[in-house]
C-alpha positions as CSV (number, residue, x, y, z in Angstrom):
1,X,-5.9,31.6,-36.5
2,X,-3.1,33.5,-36.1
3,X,-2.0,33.6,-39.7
4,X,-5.4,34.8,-40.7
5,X,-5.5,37.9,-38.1
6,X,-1.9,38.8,-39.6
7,X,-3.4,39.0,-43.4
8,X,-6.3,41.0,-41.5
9,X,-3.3,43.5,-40.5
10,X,-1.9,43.7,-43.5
11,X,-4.3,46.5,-44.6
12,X,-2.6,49.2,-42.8
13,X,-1.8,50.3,-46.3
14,X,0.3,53.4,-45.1
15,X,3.3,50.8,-44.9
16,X,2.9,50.4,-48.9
17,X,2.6,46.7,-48.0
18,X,0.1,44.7,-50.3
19,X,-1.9,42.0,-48.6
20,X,-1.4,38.5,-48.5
21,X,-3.8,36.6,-51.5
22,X,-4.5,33.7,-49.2
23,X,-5.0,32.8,-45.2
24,X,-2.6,30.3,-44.9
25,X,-2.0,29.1,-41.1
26,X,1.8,28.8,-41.7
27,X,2.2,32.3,-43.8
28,X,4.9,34.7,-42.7
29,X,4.1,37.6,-40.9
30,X,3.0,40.0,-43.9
31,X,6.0,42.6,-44.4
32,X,6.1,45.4,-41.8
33,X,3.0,44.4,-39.9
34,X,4.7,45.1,-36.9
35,X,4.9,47.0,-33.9
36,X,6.6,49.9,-34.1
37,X,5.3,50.6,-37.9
38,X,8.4,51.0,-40.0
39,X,9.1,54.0,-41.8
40,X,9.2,51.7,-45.4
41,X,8.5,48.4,-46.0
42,X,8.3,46.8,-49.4
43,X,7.5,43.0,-49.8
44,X,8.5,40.9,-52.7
45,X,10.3,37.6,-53.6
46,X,10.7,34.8,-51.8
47,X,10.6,34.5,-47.9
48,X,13.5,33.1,-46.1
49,X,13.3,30.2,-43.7
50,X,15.0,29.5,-40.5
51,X,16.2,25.7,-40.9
52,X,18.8,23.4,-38.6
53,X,21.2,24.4,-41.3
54,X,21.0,28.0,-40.7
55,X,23.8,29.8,-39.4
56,X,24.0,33.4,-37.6
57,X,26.4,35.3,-39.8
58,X,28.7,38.7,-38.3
59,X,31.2,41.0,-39.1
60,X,34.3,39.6,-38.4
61,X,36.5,41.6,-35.6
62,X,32.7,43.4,-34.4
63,X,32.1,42.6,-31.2
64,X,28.8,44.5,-31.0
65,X,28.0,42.5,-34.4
66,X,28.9,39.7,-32.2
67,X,27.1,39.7,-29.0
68,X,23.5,41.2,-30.7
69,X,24.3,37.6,-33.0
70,X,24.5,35.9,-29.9
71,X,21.7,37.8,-28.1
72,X,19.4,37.1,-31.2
73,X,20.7,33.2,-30.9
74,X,19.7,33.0,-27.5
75,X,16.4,34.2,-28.2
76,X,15.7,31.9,-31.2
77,X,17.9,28.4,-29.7
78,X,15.1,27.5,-27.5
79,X,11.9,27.8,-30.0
80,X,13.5,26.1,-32.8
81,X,15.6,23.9,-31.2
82,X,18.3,24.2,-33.8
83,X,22.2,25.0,-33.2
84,X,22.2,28.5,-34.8
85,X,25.9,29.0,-34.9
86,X,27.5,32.8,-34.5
87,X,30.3,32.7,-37.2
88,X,32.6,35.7,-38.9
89,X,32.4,33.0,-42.0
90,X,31.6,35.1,-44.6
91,X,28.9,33.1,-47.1
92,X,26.1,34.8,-48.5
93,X,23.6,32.8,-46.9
94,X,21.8,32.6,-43.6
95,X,21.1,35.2,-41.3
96,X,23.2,38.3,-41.7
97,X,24.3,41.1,-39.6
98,X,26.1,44.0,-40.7
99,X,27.5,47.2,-39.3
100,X,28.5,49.5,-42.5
101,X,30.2,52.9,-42.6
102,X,28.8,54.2,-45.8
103,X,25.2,53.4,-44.5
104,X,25.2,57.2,-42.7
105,X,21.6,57.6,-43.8
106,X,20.4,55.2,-41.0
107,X,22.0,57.2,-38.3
108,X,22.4,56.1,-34.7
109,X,19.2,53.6,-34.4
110,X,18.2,52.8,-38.1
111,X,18.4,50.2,-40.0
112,X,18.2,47.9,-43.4
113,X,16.3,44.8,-43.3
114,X,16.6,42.6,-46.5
115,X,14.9,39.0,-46.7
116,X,15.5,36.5,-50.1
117,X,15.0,32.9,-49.8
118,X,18.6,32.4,-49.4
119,X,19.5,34.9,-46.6
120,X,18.0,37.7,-44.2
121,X,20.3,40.7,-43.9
122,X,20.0,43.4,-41.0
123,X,22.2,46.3,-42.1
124,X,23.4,49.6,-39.6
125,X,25.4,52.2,-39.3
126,X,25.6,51.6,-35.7
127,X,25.2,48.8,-33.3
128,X,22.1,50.2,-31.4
129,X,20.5,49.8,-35.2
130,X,21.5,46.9,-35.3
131,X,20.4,45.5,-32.5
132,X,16.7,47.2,-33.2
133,X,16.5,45.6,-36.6
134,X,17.2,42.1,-34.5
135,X,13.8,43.1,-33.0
136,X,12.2,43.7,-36.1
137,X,13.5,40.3,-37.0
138,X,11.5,38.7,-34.3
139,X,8.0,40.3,-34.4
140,X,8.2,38.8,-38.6
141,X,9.2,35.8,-37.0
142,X,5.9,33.1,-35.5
143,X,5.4,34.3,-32.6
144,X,5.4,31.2,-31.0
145,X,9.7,31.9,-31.7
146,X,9.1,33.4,-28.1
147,X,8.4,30.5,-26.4
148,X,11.2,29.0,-23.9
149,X,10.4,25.1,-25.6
150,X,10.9,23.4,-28.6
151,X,8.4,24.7,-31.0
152,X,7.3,23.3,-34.8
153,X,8.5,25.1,-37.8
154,X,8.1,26.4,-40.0
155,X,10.4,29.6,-39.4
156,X,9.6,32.0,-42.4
157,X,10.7,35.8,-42.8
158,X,8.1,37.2,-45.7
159,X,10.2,38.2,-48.7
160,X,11.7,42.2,-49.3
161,X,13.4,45.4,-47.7
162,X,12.6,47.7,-44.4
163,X,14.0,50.8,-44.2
164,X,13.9,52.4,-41.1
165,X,14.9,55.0,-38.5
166,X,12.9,56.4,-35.8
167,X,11.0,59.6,-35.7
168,X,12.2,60.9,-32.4
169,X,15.8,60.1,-30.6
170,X,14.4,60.2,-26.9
171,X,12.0,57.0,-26.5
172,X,11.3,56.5,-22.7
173,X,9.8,54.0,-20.2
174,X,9.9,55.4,-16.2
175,X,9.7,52.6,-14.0
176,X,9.1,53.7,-10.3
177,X,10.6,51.5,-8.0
178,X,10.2,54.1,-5.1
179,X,6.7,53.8,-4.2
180,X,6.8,50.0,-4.1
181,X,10.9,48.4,-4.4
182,X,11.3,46.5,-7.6
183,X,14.2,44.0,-7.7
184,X,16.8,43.6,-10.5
185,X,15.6,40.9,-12.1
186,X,11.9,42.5,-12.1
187,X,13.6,45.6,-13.6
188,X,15.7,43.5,-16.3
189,X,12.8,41.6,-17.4
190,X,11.0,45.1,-18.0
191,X,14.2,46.1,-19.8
192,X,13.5,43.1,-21.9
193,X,10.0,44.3,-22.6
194,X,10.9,47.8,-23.5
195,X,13.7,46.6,-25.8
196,X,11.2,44.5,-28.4
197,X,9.5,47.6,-28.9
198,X,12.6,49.4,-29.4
199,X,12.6,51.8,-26.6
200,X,16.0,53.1,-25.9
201,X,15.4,55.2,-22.6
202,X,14.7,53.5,-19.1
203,X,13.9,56.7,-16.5
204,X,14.3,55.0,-13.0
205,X,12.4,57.1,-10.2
206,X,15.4,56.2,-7.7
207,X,13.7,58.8,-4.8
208,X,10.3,60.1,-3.6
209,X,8.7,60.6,0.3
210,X,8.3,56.4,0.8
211,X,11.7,54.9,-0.4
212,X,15.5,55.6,-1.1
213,X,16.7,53.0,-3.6
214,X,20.2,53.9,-4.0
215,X,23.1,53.7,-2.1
216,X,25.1,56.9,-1.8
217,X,28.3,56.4,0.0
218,X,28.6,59.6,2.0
219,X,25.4,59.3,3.2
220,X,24.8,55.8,4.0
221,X,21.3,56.4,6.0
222,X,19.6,57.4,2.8
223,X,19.4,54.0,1.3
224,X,19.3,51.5,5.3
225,X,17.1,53.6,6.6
226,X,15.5,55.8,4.0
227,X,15.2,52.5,2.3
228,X,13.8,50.4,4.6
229,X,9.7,50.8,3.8
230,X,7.9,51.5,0.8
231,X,3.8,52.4,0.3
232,X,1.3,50.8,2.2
233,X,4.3,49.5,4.8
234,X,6.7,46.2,4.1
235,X,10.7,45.5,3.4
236,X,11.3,48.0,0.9
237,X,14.7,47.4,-0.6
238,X,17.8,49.8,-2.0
239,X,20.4,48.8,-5.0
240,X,23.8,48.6,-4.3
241,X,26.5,50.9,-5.9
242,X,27.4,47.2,-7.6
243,X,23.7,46.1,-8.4
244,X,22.9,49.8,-10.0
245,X,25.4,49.4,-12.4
246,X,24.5,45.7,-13.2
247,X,21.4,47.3,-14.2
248,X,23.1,49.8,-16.4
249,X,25.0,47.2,-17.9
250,X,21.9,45.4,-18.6
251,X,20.2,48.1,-20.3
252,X,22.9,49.2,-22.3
253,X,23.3,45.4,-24.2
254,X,19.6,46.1,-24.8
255,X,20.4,49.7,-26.3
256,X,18.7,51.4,-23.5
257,X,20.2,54.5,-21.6
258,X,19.2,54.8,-17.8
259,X,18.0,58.0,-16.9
260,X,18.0,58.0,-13.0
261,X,15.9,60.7,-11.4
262,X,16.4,62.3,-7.7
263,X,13.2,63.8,-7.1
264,X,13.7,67.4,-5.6
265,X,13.2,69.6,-3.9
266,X,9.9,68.0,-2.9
267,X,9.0,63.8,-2.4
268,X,11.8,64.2,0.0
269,X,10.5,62.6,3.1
270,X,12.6,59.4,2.7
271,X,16.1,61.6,3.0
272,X,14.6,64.1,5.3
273,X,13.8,61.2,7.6
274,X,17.5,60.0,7.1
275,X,19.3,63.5,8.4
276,X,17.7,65.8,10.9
277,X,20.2,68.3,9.8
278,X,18.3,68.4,5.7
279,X,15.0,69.6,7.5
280,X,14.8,73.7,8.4
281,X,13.7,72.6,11.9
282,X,16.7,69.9,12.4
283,X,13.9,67.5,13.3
284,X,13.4,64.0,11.0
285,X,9.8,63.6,10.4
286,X,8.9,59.5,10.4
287,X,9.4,57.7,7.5
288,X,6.0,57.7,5.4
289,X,4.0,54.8,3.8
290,X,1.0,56.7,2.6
291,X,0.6,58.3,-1.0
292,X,-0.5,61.6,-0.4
293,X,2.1,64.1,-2.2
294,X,3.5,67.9,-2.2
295,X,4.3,68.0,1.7
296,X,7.7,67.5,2.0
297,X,10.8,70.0,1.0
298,X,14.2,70.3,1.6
299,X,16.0,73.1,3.5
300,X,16.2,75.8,0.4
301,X,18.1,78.1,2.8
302,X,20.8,75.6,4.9
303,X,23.8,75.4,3.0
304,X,24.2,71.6,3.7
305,X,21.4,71.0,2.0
306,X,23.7,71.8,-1.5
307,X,26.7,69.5,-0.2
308,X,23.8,67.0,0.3
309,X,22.7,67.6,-3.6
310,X,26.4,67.7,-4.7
311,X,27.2,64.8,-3.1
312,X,24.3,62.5,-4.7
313,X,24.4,63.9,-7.7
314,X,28.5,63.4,-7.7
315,X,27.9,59.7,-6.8
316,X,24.9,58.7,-8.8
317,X,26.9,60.5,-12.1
318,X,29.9,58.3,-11.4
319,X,27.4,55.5,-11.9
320,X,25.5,56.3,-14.9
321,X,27.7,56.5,-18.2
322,X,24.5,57.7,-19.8
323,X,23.8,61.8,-20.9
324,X,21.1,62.7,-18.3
325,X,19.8,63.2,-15.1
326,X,16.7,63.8,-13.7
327,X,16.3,66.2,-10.7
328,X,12.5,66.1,-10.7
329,X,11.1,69.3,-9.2
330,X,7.5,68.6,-9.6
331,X,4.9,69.1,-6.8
332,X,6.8,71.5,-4.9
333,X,3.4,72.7,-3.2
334,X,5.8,73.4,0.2
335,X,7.9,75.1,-1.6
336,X,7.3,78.7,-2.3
337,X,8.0,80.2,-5.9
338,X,10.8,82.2,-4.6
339,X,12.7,79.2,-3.0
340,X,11.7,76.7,-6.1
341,X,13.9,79.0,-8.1
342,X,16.6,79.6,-6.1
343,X,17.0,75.8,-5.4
344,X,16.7,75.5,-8.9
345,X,19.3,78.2,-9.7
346,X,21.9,76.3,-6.9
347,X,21.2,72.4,-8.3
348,X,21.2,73.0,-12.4
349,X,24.4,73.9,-12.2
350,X,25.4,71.2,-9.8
351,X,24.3,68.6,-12.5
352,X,26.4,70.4,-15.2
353,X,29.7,70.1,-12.6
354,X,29.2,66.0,-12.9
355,X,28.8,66.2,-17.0
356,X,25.0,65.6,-17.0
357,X,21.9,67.4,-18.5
358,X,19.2,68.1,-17.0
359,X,15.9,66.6,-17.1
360,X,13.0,67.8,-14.8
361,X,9.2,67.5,-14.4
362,X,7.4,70.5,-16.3
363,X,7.3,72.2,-12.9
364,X,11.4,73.5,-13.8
365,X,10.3,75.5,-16.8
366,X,8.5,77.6,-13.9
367,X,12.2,78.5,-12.8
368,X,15.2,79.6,-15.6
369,X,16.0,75.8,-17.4
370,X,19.7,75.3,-17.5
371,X,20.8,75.3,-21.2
372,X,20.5,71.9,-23.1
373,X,18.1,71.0,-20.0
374,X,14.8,69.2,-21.2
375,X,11.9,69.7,-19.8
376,X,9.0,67.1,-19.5
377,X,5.4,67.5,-19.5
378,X,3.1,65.6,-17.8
379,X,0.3,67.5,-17.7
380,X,-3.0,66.6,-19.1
381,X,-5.7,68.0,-22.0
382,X,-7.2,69.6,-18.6
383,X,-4.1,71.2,-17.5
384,X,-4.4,75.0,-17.4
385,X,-3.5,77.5,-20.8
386,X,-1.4,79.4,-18.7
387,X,0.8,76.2,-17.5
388,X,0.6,75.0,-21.0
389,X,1.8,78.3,-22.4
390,X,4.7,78.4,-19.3
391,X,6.1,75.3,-21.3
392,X,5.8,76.1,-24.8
393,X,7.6,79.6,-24.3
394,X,10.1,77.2,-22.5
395,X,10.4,75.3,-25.6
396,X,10.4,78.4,-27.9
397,X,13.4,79.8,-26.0
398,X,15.2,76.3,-26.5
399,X,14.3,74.2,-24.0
400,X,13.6,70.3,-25.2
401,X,10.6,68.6,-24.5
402,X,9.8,64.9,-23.7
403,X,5.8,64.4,-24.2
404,X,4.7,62.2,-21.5
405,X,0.5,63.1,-20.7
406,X,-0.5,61.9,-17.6
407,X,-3.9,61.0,-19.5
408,X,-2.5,59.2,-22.6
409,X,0.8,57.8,-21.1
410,X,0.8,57.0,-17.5
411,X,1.1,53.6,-17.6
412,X,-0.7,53.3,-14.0
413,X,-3.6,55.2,-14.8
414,X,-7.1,52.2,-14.9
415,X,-8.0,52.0,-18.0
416,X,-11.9,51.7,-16.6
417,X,-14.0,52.1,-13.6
418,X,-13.3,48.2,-12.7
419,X,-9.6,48.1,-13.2
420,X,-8.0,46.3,-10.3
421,X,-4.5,48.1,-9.8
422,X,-3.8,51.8,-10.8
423,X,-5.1,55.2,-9.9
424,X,-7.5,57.2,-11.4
425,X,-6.3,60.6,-11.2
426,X,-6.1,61.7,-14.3
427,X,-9.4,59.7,-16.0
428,X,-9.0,56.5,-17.3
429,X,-6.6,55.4,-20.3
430,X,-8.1,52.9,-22.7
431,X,-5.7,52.0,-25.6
432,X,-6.9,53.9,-28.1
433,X,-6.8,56.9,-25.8
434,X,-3.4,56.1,-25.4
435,X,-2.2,55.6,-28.6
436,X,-4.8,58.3,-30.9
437,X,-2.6,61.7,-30.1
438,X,0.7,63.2,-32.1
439,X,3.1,64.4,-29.8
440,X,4.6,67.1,-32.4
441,X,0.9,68.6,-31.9
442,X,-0.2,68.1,-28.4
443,X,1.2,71.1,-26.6
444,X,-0.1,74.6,-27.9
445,X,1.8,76.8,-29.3
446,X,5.2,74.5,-28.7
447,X,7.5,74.2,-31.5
448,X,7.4,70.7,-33.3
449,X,11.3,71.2,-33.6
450,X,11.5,71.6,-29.5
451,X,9.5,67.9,-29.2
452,X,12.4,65.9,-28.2
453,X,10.4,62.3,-27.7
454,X,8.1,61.0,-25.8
455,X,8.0,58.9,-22.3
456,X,5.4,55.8,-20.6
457,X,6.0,56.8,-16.9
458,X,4.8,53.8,-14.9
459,X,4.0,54.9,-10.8
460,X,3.6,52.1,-8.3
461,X,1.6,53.1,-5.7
462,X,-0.5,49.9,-6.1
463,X,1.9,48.0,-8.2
464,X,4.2,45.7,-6.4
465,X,5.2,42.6,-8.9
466,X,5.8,42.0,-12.3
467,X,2.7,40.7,-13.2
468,X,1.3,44.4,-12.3
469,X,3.4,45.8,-14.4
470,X,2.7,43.4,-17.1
471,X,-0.8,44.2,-16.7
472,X,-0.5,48.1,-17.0
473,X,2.3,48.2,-19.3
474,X,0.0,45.6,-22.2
475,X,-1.3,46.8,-24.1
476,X,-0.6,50.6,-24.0
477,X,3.0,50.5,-23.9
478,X,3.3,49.5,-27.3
479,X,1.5,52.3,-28.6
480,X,3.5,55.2,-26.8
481,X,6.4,53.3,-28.3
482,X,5.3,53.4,-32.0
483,X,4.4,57.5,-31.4
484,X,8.2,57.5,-30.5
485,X,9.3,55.4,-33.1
486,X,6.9,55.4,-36.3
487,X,6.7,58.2,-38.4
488,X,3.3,60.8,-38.4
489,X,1.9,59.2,-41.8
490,X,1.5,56.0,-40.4
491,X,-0.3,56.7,-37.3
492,X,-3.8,55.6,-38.1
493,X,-5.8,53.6,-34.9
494,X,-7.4,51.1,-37.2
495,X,-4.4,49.9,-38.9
496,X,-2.7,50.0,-35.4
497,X,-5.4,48.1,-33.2
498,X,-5.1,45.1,-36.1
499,X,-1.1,45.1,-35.9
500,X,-1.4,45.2,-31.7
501,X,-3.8,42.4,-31.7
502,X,-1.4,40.1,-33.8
503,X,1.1,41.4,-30.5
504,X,-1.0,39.4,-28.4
505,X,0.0,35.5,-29.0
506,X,3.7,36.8,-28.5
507,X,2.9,38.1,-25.3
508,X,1.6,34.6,-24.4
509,X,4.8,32.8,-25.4
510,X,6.6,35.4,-23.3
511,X,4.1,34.9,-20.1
512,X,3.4,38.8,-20.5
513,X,0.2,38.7,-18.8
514,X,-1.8,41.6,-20.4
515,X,-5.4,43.4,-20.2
516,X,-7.7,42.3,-23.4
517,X,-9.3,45.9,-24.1
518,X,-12.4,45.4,-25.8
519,X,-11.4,48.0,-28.1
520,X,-8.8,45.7,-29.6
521,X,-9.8,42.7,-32.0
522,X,-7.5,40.1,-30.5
523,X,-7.4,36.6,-31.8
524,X,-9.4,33.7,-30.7
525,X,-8.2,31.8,-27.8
């Protein structure tokens, strides 16, 4: 079954791949039937197969050639069940991997995948290219390669070359882990998920009015007290300094660049029940469990309310080798205009100090954007002209966008009146809602040029395990992925909804449990 819904996808005849002449249960994965579509793929020859003689083959002296070979090992050792050496022995056979200096053309993220019946070759000019061909290796792999036991063969890579290099540099996933505390290994196995689809940005919502989740030395309370609760009640939970960084370790052997976000000057409650002395009336509120948002502000006028910023901002930047960080600003509603941009005007520059760019909600473009800073939109195809138009002259004056619609990429949104988790806020989000927009196009009057990528926030006021996530994240994430990744041309919703259907027995060898959208013809159980 599943080698017959694969030749089904292989008519998504944007990728220039011709379809398979026979169903045959044990055919490779036709050429570039994948998700995110590759810019070019062109099948021909013979396919390669996987055997117990296969060896993992790397640049000698790289060791970013070497740990993606052993990353990709690890992922194909327990499905096969053969050895899969890593070796610098340089035979032409095998599996390849190869970082090349002359390759410029496949920048930062792209790469060359070649497949013969004696080898398959993943070529880059960089190790994050690398590492994102490795991907594309999988998904043309069974997808029973997934599964944690011993599988049956056979192991085929369908014959010919894939260019490719993605369409937009800034490919995001927000995970909040304010609303409801998510643990390290809940956030590393979303890592995991994010990095098969070739996302390379994880935005972590670190603050907001019901949690503080990270430790900030010289001002402990924030995190053992500001940390202690989370919506609806319970433990909560707060990262060390040393558990932070484990998770931007993490990300970064997955090619992904945390983005951690301070939400200000608003969802504030959680500090501003910490330390009397960041409220204007030097009274803490309570801490909050509820989900109701816009009533909380720091001090604008008290000048400890800037050593307060300085100070977070100086310790979280330590922490994060990565370019940005996000000072949120959205919701402000107890905020007036006036103090907004004065705050604004005071942190900016703050960020700036500790090496960082900014990134804020729309809201910022409201104020005077720093220079560099990126702005990103979350509005929806209801949001006003005029707060449409306040971004796009934004953008026209230089400020960067990141696309993220609240109703095409929230990740938390239902997608139907029944849904059992998520809000509803913004409508519901069926796939192809999700997927069946361009983000060069989608904000009036904004420069294509200015569209620096796009993001899948994912909110957790009801979403509390991994499972949740699983749930809201399958099948839409996916989609926002390939607009990030794929180029314009080959956006097309049928072709897509054939390729995310063959997604779904690879989810099942992963335990990803997802929702079966009736808009998508999945496979027979």
């Amino acid at each position: 079954m599943l080698g017959s819904l694969l030749l089904v996808a292989a008519g998504a005849g944007a990728l220039g791949v011709a379809p398979a002449s026979a169903a045959q249960p044990d055919a490779a994965t036709p050429l570039g039937q994948i998700v995110p579509a590759p810019a070019k793929a062109t099948a021909g020859g013979s396919a390669y197969a996987i055997t117990a003689k296969t060896r993992i083959r790397v640049d000698d002296g790289s060791r970013d050639a070497r740990r993606i070979g052993d990353y990709l090992a690890g992922v194909l050792r327990p499905s096969t069940g053969y050895k899969l050496p890593v070796t610098d022995d340089d035979a032409g056979d095998g599996i390849r991997l190869e970082l090349s200096k002359k390759d410029k053309g496949l920048g930062g993220e792209g790469y060359r995948l070649t497949s013969t019946g004696r080898s398959v070759t993943v070529v880059a000019h960089a190790p994050a290219g690398l590492f994102h061909g490795v991907q594309t290796l999988r998904q043309q792999l069974p997808a029973r390669v997934e599964s944690a036991s011993r599988q049956s063969g056979p192991w085929r890579v369908a014959g010919g070359t894939i260019e490719d290099t993605p369409r937009y540099g800034y490919r995001s996933a927000m995970l909040d882990v304010s609303r409801h505390f998510f643990t390290v290994s809940q956030v590393k196995r979303y890592i995991d998920e994010l990095a098969l689809y070739k996302v390379n940005k994880l935005h972590l919502h670190l603050s907001d009015d019901q949690g503080w989740r990270i430790a900030i030395d010289s001002w402990p309370r924030l995190a053992t007290y500001g940390g202690s609760t989370q919506v609806g009640g319970g433990a909560g939970g707060h990262y060390t300094k040393a558990q932070y960084k484990d998770i931007v370790r993490y990300a970064a052997s997955r090619y992904l660049e945390v983005v951690p976000e301070i939400d200000m000057p608003s969802h504030t409650n959680a500090a501003l029940a910490s330390y009397a002395e960041l409220n204007c009336d030097g009274v803490a509120p309570p801490l909050y469990t509820g989900t109701e948002v816009g009533f909380s502000s720091l001090c604008v006028n008290k000048a400890v309310t800037y050593d307060f910023v300085d100070d977070v901002v100086r310790e979280l930047a330590a922490l994060t080798p990565g370019k940005y960080l996000h000072i949120g600003g959205d919701e402000a509603h107890s905020t007036s205009q006036e103090d907004y941009n004065t705050f604004m005007d005071k942190v900016q520059p703050i960020v700036a100090k500790y090496g960082k760019t900014v990134v804020g909600w729309h809201q910022i473009t409201g104020a005077v954007p720093a220079k560099g800073a990126l702005a990103q939109y979350w509005g929806t195809d209801d949001t006003s002209a005029a707060e449409k138009a306040q971004v796009a002259d934004a953008a026209k004056n230089g400020t960067g966008i990141v696309i993220s619609p609240a109703d095409r990429t929230y990740l938390d949104m239902k997608y139907n009146k029944d849904t059992p988790l998520g809000l509803a806020w913004a409508g519901y989000v069926e796939v192809q809602r999700s997927y069946d927009w361009d983000p060069a196009t989608y904000l009036p009057g904004a420069p294509a040029a200015a569209v620096r990528g796009v993001e899948a926030p994912m909110w957790s006021e009801t979403l509390s395990t991994s499972a949740h996530l699983d749930y809201m994240a399958f099948p839409r994430l996916p989609g926002v992925a390939e607009l990030g990744w794929s180029p314009a041309a080959s956006h097309d919703w049928d072709a897509y909804k054939a390729r995310l259907a063959a997604q779904a027995p690879r989810w099942d060898a992963l335990g990803i449990g997802y929702y079966k959208s009736p808009q998508v013809p999945w496979p027979a159980a």
